[in-house]
C-alpha positions in Angstrom: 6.8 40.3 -21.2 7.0 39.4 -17.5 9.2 36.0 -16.7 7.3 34.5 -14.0 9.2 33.7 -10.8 10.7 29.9 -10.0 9.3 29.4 -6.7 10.8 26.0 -6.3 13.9 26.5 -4.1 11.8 28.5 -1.7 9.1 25.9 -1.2 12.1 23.0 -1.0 13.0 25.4 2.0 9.8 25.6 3.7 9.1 21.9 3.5 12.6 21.2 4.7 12.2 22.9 8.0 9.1 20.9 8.2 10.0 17.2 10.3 8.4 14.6 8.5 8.7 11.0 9.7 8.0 8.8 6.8 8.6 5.4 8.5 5.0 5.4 10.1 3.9 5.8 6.6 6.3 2.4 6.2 4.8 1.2 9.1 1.4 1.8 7.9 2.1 -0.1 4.9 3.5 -3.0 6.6 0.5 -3.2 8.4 -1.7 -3.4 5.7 -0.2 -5.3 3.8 -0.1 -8.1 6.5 -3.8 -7.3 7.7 -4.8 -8.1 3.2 -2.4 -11.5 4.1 -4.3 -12.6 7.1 -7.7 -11.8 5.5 -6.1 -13.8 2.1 -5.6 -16.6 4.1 -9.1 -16.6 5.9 -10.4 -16.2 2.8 -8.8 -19.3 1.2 -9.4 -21.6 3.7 -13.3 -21.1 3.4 -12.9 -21.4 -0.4 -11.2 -24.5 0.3 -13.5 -26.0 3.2 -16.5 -24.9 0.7 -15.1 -27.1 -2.3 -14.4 -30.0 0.1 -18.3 -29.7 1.3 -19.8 -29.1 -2.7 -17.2 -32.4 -3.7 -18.5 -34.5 -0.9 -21.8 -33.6 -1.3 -22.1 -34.0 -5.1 -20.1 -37.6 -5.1 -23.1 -38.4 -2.5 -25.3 -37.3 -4.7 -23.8 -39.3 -7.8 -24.1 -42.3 -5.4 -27.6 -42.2 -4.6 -28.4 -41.6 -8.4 -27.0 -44.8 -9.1 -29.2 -46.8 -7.1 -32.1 -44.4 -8.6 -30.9 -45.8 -12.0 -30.9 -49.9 -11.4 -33.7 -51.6 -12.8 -36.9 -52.6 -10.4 -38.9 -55.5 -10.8 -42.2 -53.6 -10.1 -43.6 -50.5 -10.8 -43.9 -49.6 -6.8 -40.5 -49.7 -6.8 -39.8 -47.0 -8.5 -41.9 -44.8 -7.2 -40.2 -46.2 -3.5 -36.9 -45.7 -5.4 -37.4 -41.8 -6.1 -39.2 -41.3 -2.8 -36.0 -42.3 -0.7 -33.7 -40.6 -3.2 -35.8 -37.3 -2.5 -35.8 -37.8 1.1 -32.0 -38.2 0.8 -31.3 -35.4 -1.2 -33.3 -33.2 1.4 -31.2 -35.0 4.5 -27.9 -33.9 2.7 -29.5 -30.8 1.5 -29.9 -29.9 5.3 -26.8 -31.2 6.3 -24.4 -29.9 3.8 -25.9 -26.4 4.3 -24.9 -26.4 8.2 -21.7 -27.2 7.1 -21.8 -24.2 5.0 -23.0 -21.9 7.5 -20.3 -23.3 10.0 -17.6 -22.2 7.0 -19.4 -18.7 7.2 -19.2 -18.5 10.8 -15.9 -19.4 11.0 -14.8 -16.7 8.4 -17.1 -14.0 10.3 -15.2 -14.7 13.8 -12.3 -14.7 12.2 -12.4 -11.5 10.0 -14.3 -10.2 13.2 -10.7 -11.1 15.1 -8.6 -9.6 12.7 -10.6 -6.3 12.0 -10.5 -6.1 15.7 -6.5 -6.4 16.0 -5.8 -4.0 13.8 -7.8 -1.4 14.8 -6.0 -1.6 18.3 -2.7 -2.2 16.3 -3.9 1.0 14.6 -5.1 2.8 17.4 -1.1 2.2 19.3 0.4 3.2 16.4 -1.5 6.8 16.1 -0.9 7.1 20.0 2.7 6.5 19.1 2.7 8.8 16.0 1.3 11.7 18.0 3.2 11.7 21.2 6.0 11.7 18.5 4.9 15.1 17.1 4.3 16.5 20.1 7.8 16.1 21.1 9.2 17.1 17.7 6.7 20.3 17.8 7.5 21.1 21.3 11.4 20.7 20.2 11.2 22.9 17.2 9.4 25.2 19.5 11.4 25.6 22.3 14.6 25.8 19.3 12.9 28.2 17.7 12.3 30.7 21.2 15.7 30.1 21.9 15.2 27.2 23.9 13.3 27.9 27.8 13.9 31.1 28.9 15.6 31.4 32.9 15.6 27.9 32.8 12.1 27.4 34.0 10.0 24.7 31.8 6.1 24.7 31.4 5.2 21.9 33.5 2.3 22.0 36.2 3.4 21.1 39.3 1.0 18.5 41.6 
């Protein structure tokens, strides 16, 4: 029966000779991980800002719904009573939803920012990366011709 061949110590050779730069991969990381912080924090803040709003506006509501509940002396002024509390409830309705749209605004612009900043954090970094290559390819290159023959190098002259 045939013994099939251990190709391991060949393909530890060939990716050996290969130049792999693993701290952009570090980098990378780094980078995300700080991006998932900033975008942690937005988050939080507008989770925070939206329980200060939904506190506020429920102890207003619990407020008015005490002076709904006292007694009235005539029937008219009850009906007075949950007519103004109504009309209340729609004021704080109205305004506690702006506020909620400001916290949602604020977390668009922000995440908007952020999104933005790494993209041209990203966009540096690849330039970086690739410029790197190219003068690690061009080395190996030029190493494995024997390095620029008569001296002469490949650059275009203006």
């Amino acid at each position: 029966m045939a013994k099939t061949p251990d190709f391991t110590k060949p393909f530890q050779d060939m990716m050996s000779k290969f130049p792999v730069d693993t701290s952009s991969m570090n980098e990378a990381f780094k980078s995300q991980g700080a991006l998932g912080e900033k975008m942690t924090r937005v988050a939080l803040q507008a989770a925070e800002r939206s329980t200060e709003i939904t506190a506020a506006w429920a102890k207003d509501t619990l407020a008015r719904m005490g002076e709904l509940a006292t007694s009235k002396d005539q029937p008219a002024d009850y009906a007075k009573a949950v007519s103004d509390f109504a009309s209340a409830a729609a004021e704080l309705a109205a305004q506690n939803m702006a506020a909620y749209a400001e916290v949602a605004k604020k977390v668009q612009m922000d995440t908007v920012d952020l999104l933005l900043n790494a993209g041209k954090d990203a966009a540096a970094d690849v330039q970086r990366v690739a410029e790197q290559v190219t003068r690690d390819v061009q080395g190996a290159a030029q190493k494995a011709s024997g390095g620029a023959a008569g001296g002469t190098t490949n650059t275009p002259k203006a």
